[in-house]
C-alpha positions in Angstrom: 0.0 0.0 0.0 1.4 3.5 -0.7 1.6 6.1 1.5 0.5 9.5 0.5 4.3 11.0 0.6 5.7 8.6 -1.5 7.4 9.1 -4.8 4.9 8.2 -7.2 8.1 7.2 -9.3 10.4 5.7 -6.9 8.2 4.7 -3.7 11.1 6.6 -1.6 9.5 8.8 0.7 9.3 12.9 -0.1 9.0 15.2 2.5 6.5 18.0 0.5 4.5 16.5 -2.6 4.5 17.9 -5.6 7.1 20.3 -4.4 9.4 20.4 -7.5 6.2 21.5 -9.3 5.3 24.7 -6.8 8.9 25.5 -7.0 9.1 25.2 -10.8 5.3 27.8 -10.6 7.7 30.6 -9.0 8.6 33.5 -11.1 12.2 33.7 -12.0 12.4 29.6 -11.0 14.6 29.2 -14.4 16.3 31.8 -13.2 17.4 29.9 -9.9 18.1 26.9 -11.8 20.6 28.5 -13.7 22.1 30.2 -10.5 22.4 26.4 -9.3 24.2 25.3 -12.1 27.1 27.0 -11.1 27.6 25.8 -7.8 30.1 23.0 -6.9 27.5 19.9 -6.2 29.2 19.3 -2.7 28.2 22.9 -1.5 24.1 21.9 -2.7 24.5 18.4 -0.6 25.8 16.6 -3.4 23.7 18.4 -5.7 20.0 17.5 -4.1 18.4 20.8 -4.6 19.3 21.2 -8.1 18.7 17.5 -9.2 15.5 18.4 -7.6 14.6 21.2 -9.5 16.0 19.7 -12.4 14.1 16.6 -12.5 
């Protein structure tokens, strides 16, 4: 049985669903992604946020 916080994908648990959706909804969200890009993925632990973001 799934549990509503799942990842429909995956089955790992999320902690907000559908957030890579709301986030993507922001004004200026391309804008972030791009500003993500250019960190080193160790400073973004390992590069969650923008994998995130990314998809």
């Amino acid at each position: 049985m799934r549990h509503e916080l799942e990842s429909p994908v995956s089955g790992a648990p999320v902690a907000v669903p559908g957030l890579r959706e709301r986030i993507r909804a922001l004004p200026h969200a391309g804008d972030l992604l791009a500003l993500l890009e250019r960190l080193p993925r160790t400073y973004l632990v390992g590069g969650a946020v923008r994998d995130l973001l990314r998809g």
